[in-house]
N, CA, C and O atoms as a DFTB+ gen file, in Angstrom:
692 C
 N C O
     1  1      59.122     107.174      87.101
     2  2      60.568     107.079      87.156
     3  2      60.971     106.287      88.400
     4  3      60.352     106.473      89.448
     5  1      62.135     105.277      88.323
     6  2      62.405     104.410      88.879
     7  2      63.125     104.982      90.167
     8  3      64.116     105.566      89.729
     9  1      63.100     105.104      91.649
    10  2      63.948     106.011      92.405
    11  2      65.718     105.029      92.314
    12  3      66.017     103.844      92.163
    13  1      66.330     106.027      92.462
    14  2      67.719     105.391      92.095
    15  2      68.106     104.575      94.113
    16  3      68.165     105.142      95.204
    17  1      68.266     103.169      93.728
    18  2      68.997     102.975      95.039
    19  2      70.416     103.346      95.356
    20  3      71.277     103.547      94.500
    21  1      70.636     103.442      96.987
    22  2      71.673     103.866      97.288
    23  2      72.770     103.165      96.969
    24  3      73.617     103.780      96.321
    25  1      73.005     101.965      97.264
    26  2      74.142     101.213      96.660
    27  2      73.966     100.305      95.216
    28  3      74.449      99.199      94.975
    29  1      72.991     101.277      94.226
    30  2      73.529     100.796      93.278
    31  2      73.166      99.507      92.696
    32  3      72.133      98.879      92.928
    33  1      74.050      99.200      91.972
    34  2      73.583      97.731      91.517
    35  2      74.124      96.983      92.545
    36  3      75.135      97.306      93.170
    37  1      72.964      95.229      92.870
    38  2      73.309      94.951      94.288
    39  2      74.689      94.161      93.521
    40  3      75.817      94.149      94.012
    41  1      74.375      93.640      92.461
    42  2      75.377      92.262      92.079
    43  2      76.986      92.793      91.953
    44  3      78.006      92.103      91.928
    45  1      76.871      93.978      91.898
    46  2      78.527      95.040      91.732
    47  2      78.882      95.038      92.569
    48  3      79.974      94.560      92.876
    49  1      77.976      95.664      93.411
    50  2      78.745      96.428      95.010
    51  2      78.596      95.145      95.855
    52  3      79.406      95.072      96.778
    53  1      77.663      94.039      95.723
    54  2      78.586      92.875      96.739
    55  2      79.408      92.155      96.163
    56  3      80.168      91.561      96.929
    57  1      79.578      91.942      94.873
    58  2      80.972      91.395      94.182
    59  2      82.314      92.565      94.694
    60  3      83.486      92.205      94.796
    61  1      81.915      93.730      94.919
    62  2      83.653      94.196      95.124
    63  2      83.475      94.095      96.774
    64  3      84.440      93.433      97.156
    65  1      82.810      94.398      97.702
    66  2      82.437      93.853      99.381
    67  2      83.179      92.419      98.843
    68  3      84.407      92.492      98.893
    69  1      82.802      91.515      98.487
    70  2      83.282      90.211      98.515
    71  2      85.050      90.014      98.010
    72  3      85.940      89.250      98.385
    73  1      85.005      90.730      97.349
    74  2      87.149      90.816      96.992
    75  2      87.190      91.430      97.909
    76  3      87.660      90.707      98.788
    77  1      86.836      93.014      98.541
    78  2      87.396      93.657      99.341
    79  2      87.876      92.692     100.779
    80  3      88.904      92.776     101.452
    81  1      86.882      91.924     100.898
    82  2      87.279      90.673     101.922
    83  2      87.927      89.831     102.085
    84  3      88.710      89.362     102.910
    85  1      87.508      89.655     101.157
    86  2      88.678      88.284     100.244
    87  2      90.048      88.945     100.418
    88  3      90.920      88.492     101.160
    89  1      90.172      90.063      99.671
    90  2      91.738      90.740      99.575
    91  2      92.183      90.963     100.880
    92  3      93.293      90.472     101.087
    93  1      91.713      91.503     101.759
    94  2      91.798      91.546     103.547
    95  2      92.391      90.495     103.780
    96  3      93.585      90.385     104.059
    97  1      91.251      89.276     103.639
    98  2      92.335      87.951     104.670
    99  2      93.202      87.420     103.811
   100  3      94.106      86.842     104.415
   101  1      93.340      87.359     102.245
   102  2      94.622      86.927     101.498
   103  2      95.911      87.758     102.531
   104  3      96.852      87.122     103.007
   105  1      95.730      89.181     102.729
   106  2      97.253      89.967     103.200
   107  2      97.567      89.292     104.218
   108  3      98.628      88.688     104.381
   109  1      96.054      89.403     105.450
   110  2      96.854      88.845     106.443
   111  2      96.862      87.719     106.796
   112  3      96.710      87.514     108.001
   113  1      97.050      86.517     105.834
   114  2      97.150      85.290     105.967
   115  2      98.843      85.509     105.407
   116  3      99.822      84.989     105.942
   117  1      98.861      86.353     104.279
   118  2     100.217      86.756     103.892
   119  2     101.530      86.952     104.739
   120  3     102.658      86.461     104.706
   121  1     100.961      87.777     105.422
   122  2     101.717      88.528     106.616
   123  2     101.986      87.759     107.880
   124  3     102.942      87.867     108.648
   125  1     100.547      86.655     107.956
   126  2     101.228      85.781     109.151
   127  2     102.781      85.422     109.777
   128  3     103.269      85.394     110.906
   129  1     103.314      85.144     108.266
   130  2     104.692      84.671     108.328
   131  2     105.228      85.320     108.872
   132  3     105.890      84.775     109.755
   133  1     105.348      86.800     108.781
   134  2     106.138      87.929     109.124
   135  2     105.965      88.154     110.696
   136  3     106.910      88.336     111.463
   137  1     104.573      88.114     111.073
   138  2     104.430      88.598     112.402
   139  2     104.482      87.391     113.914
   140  3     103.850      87.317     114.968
   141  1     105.441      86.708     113.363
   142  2     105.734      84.924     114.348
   143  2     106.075      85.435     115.562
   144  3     107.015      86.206     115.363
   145  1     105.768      85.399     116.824
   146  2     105.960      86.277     118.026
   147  2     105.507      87.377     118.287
   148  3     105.766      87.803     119.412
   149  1     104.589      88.328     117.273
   150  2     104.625      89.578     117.303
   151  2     103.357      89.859     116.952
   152  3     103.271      90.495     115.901
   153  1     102.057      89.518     117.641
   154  2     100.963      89.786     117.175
   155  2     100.562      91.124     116.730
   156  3      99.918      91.370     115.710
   157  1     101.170      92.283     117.913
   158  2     100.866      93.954     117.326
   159  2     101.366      94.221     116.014
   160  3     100.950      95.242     115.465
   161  1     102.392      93.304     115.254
   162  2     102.745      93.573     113.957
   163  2     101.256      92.938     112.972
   164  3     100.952      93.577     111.965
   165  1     100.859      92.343     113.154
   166  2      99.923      91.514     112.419
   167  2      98.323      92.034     112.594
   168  3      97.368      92.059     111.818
   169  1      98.542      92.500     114.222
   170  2      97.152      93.740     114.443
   171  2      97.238      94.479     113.519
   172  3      96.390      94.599     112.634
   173  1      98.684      95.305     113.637
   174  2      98.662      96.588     112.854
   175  2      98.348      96.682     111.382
   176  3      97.975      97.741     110.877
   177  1      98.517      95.462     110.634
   178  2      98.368      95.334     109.451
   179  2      97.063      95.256     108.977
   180  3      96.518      95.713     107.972
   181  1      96.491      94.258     110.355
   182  2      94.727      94.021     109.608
   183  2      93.759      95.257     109.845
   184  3      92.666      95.509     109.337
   185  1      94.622      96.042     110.915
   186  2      93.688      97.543     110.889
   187  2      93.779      98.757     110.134
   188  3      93.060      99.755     110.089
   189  1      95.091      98.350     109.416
   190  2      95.336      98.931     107.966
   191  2      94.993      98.753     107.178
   192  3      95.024      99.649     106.334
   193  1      94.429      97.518     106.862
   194  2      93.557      97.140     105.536
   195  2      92.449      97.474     105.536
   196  3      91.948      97.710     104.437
   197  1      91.458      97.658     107.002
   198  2      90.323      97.753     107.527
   199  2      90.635      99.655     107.278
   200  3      89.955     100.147     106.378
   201  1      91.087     100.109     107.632
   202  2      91.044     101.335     107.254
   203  2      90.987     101.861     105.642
   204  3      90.155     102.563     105.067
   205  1      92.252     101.206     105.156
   206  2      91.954     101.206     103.595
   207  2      90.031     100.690     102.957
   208  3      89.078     101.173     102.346
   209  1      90.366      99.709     103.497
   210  2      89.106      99.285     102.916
   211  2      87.622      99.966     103.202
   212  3      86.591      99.682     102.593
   213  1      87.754     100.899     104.237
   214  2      86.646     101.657     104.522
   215  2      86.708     102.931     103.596
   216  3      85.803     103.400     102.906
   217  1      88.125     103.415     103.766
   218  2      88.126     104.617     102.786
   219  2      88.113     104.139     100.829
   220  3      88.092     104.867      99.836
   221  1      88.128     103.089     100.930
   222  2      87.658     103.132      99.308
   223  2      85.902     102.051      98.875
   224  3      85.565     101.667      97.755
   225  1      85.273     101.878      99.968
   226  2      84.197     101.545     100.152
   227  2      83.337     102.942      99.945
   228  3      82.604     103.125      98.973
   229  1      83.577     104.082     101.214
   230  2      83.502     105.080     101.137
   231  2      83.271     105.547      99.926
   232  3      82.190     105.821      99.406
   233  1      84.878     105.661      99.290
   234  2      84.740     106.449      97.652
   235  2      83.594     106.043      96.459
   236  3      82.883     106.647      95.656
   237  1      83.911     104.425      96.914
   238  2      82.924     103.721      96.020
   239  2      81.584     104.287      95.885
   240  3      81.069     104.524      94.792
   241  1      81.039     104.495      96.990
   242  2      79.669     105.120      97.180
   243  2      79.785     106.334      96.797
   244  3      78.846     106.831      96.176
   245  1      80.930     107.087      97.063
   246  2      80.701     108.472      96.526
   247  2      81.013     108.665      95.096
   248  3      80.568     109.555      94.371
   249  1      81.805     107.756      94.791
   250  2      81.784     107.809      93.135
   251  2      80.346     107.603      92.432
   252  3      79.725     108.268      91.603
   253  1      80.092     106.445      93.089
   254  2      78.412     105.493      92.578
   255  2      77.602     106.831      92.181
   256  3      76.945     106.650      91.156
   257  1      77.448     108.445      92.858
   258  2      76.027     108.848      92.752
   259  2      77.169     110.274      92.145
   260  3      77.169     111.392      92.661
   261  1      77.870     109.941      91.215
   262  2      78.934     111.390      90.874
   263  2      79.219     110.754      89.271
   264  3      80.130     110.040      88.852
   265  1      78.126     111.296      88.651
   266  2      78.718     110.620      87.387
   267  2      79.740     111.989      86.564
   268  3      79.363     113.137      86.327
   269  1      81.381     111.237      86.209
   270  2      82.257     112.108      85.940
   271  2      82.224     112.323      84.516
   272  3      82.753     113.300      83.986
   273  1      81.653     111.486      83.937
   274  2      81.827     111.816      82.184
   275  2      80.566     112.477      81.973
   276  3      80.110     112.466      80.830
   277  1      79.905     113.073      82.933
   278  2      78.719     113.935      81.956
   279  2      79.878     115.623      82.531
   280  3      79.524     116.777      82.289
   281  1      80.881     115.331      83.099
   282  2      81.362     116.914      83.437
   283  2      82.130     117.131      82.207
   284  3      82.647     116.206      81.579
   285  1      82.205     118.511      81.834
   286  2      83.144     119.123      80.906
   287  2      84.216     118.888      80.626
   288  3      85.120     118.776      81.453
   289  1      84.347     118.763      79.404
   290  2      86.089     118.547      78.935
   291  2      86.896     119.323      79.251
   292  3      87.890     118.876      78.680
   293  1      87.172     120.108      79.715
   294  2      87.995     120.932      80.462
   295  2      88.545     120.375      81.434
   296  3      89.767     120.252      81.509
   297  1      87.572     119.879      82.485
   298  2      87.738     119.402      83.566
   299  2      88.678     117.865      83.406
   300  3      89.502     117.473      84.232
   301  1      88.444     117.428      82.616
   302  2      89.752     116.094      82.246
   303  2      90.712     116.924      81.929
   304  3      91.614     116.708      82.738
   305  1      91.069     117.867      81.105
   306  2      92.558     118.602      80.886
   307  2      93.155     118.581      81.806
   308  3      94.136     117.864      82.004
   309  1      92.427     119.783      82.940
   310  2      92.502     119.998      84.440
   311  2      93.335     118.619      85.220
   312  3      94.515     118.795      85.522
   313  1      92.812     117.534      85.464
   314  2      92.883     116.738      85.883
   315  2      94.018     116.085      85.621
   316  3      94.773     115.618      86.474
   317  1      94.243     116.015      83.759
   318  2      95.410     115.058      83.367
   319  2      96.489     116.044      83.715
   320  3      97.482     115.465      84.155
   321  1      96.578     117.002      83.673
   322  2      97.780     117.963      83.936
   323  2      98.230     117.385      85.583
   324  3      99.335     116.949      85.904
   325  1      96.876     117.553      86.570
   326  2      96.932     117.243      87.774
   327  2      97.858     116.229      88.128
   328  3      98.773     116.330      88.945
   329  1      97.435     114.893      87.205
   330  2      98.042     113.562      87.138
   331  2      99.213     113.302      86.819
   332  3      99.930     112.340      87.093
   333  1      99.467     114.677      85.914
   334  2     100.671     114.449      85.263
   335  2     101.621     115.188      86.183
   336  3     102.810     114.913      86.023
   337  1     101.396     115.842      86.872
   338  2     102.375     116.653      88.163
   339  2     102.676     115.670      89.313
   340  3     103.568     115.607      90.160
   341  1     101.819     115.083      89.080
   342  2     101.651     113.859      90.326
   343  2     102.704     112.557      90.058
   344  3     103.510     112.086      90.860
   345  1     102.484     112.212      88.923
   346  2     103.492     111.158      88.126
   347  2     105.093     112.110      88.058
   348  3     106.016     111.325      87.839
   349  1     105.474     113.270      88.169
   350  2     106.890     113.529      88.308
   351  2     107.426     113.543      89.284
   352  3     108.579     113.194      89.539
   353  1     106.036     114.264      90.440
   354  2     106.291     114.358      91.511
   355  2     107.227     113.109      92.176
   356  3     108.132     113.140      93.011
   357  1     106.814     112.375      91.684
   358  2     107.432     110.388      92.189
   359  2     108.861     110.798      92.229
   360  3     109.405     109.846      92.789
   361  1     109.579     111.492      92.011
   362  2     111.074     111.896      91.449
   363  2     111.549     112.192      92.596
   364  3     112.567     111.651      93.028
   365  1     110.926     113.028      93.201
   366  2     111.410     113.884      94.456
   367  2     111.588     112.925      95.891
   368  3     112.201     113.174      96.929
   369  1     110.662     111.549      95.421
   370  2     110.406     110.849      96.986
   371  2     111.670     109.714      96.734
   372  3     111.294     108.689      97.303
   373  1     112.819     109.514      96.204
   374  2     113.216     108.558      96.212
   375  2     112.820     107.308      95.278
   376  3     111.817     107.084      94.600
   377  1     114.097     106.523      95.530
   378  2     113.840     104.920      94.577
   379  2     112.915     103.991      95.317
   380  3     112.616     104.263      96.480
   381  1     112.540     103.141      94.852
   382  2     111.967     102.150      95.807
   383  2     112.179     100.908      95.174
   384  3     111.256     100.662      94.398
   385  1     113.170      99.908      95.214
   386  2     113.214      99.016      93.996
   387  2     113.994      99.198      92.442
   388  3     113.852      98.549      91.406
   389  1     114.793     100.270      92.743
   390  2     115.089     100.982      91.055
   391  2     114.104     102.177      90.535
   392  3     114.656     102.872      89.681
   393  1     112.799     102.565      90.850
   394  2     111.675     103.105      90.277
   395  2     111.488     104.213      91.369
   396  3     111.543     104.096      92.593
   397  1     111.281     105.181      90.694
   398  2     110.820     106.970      91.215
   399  2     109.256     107.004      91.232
   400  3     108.634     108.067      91.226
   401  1     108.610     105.670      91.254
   402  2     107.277     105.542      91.153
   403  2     105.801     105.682      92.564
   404  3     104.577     105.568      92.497
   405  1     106.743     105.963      93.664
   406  2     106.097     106.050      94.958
   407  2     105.990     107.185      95.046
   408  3     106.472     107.879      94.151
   409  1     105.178     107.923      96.390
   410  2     104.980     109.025      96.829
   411  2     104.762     108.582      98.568
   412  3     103.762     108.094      99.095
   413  1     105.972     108.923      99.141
   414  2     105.823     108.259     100.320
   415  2     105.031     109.199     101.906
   416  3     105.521     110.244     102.336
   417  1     104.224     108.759     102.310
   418  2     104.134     109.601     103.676
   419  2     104.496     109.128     104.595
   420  3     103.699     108.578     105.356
   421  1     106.348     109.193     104.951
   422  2     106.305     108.668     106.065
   423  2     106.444     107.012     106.036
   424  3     106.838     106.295     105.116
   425  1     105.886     106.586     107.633
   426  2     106.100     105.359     107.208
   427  2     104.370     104.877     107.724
   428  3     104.026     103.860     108.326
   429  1     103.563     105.971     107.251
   430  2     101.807     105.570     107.324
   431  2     101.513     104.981     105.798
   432  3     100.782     104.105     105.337
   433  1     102.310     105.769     105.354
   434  2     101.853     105.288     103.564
   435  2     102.285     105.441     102.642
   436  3     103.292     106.145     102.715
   437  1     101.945     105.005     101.341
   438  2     102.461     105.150      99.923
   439  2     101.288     104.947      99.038
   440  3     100.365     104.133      99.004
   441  1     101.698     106.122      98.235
   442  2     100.759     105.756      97.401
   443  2     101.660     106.054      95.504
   444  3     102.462     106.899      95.108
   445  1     101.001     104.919      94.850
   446  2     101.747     105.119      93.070
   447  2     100.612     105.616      92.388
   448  3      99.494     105.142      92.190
   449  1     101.184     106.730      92.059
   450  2     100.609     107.410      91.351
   451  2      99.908     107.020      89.762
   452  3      98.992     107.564      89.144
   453  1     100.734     105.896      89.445
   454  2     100.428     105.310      88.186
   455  2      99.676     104.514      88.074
   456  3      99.344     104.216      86.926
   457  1      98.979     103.704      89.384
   458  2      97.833     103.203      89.201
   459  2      96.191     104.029      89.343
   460  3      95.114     103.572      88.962
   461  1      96.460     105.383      90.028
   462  2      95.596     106.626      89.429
   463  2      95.418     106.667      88.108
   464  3      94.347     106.528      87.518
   465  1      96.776     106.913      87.510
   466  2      96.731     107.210      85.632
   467  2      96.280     106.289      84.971
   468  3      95.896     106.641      83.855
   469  1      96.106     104.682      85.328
   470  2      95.651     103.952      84.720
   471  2      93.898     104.454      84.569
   472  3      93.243     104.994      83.678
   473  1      93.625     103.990      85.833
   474  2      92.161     104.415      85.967
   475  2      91.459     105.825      85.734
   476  3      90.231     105.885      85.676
   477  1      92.435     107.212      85.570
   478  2      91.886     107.971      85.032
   479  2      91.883     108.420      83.341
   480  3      91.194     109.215      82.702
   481  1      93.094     107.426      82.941
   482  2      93.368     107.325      81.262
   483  2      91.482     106.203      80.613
   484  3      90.697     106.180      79.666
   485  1      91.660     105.682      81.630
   486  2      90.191     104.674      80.942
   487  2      89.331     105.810      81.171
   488  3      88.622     106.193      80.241
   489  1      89.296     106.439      82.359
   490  2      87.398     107.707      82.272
   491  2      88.293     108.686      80.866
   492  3      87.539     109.094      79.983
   493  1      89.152     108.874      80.778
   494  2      89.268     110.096      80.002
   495  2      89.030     109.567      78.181
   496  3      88.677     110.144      77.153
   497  1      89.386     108.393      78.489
   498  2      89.549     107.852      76.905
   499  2      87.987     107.962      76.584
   500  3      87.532     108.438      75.544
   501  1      87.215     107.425      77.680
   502  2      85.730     107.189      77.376
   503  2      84.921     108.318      77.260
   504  3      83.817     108.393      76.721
   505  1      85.793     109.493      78.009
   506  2      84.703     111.043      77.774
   507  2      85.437     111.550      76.185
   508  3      84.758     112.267      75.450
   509  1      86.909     111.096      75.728
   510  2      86.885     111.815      74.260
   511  2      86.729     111.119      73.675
   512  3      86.311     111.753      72.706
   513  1      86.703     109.592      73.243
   514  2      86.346     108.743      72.418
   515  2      84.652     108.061      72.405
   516  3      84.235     107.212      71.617
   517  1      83.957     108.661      73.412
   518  2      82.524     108.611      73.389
   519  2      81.796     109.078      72.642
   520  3      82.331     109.904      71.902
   521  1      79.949     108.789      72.369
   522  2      79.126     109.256      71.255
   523  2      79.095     110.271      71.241
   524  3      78.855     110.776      70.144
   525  1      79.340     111.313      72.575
   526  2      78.897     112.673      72.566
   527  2      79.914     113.627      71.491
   528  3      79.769     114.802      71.151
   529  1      81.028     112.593      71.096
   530  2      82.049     113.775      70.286
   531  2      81.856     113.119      68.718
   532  3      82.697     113.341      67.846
   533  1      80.691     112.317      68.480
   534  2      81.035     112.255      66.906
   535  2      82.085     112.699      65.942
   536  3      82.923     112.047      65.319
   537  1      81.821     113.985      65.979
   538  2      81.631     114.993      65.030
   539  2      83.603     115.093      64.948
   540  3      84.371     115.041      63.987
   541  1      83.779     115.211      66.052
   542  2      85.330     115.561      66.129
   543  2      86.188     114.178      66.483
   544  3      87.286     114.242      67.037
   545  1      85.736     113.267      66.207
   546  2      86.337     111.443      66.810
   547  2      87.247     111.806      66.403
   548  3      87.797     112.374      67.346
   549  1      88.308     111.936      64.922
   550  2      89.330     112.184      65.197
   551  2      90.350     112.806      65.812
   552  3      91.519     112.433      65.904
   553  1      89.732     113.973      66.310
   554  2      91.082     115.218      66.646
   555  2      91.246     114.208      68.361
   556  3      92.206     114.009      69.105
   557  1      90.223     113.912      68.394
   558  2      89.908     113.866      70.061
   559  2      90.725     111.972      70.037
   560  3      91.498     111.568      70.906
   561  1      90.399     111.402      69.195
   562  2      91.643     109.745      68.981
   563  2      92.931     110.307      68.801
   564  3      93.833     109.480      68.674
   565  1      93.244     111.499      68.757
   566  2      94.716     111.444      68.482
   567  2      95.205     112.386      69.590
   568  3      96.355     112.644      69.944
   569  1      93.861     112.890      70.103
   570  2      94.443     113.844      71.498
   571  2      94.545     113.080      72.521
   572  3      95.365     113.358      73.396
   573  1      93.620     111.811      72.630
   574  2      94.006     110.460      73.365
   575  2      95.289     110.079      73.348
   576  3      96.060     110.091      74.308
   577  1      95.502     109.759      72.312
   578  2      96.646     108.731      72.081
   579  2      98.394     109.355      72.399
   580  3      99.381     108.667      72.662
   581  1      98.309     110.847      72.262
   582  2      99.408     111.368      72.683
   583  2      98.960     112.142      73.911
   584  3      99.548     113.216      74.034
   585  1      98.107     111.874      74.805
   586  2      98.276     112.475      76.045
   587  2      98.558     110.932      76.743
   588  3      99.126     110.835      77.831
   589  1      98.081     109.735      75.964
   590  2      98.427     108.353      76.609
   591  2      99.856     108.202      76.802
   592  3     100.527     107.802      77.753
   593  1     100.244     108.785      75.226
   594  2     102.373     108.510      75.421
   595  2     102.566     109.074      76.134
   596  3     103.088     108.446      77.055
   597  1     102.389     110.555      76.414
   598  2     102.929     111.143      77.510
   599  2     103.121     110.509      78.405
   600  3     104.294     110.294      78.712
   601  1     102.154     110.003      79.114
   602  2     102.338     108.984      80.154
   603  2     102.616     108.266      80.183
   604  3     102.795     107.772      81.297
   605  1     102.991     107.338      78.737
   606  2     103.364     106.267      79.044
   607  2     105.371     106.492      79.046
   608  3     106.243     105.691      79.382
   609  1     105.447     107.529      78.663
   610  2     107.595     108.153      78.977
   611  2     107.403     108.640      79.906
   612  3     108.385     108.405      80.610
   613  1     106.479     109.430      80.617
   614  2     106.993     109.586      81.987
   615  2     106.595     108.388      82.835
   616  3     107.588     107.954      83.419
   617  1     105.900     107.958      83.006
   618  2     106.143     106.316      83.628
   619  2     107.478     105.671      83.481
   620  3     108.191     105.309      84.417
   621  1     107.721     105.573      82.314
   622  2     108.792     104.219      81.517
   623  2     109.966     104.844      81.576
   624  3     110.855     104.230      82.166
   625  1     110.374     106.483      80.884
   626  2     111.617     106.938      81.574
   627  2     111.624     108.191      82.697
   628  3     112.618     108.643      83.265
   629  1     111.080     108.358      82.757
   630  2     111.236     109.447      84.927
   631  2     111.014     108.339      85.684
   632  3     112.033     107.942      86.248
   633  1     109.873     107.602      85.922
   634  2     110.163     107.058      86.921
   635  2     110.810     105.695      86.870
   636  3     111.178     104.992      87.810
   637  1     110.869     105.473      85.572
   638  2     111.802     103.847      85.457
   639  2     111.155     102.638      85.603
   640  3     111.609     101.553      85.965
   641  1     109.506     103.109      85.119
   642  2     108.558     101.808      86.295
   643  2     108.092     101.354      84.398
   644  3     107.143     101.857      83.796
   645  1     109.025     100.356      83.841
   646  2     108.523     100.295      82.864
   647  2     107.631      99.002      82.704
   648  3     107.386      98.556      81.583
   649  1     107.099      98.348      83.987
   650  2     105.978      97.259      83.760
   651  2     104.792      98.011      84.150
   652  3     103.728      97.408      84.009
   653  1     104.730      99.534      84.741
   654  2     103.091     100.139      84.906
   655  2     103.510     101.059      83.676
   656  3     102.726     102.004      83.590
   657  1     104.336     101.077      82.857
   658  2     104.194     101.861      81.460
   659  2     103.432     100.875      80.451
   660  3     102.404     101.074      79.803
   661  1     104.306      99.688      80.527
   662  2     103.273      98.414      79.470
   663  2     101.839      98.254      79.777
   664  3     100.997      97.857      78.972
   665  1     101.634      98.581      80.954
   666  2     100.345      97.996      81.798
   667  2      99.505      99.195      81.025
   668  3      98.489      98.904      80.393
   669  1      99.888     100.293      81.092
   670  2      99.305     101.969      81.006
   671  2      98.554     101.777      79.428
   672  3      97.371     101.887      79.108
   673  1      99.912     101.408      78.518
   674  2     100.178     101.215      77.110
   675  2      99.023     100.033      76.607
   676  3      98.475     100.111      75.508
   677  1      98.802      99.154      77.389
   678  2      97.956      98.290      77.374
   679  2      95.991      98.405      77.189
   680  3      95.177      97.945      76.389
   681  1      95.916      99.339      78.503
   682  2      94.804      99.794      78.661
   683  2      94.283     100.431      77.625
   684  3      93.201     100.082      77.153
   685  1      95.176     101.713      77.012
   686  2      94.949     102.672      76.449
   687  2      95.416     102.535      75.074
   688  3      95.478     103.626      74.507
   689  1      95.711     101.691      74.469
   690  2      96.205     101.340      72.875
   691  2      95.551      99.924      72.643
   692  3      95.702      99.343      71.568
């Protein structure tokens, strides 16, 4: 048996190292404009990305050796409920643009909740629409498809964010 390496496949994990970089100096070549006289504005930004980018490098690796679709179906229920408290929650933090779609901390961060739901509607579609459920493909395509609407009206009407509802609708139909 082959021992599993730590990072994985090499051609993945330095293709996203290589955007993750890439995406770094796109911002703050972005941001230049903004910070004309004001280098601590333009520090502050590239050590924000550098922070981001460590904490989802981080995840990356910890996702890499955590495989989530061999866990129980339960545990996606669990989760979409989770997601789905999380997506109303957006209500309580204010507009941002017209849209109830942020969750703000402050002025350290934000995070949208609906680009979570994207990426956890693709693992969930793939643990009930996978080989392991033969037997039940239908109940489990149609338990997809209306836990997808769900999300895709609370996206499109609570939070009003109806281009990450198309986006959602997209993935998942």
């Amino acid at each position: 048996m082959q021992k599993k390496s730590f990072i994985g496949n090499r051609f993945v994990t330095f293709s996203a190292l290589a955007l993750v970089i890439f995406g770094s100096l796109m911002i703050a070549s972005a941001e230049m404009g903004n910070s004309v006289g004001d280098t601590s504005y333009l520090t502050s930004v590239i050590v924000k990305q550098v922070v981001y980018a460590l904490i989802g490098i981080g995840a990356y690796f910890a996702c890499m050796h955590f495989n989530i679709l061999k866990r129980k179906t339960s545990i996606f229920y669990g989760m979409y409920i989770a997601m789905l408290v999380l997506l109303l929650a957006c209500r309580v933090f204010g507009q941002v643009n017209g849209a109830y779609a942020w969750i703000s901390f402050g002025s350290v961060a934000s995070i949208q909740p609906s680009e979570f739901a994207k990426v956890f509607m693709i693992l969930f579609g793939a643990k009930m629409l996978g080989q392991d459920h033969k037997e039940r493909n239908r109940n489990n395509f149609i338990t997809f498809a209306v836990a997808a609407g769900i999300y895709f009206i609370v996206i499109a009407k609570v939070q009003n964010d109806f281009g990450s509802a198309i986006v959602l609708a997209a993935i998942c139909y």
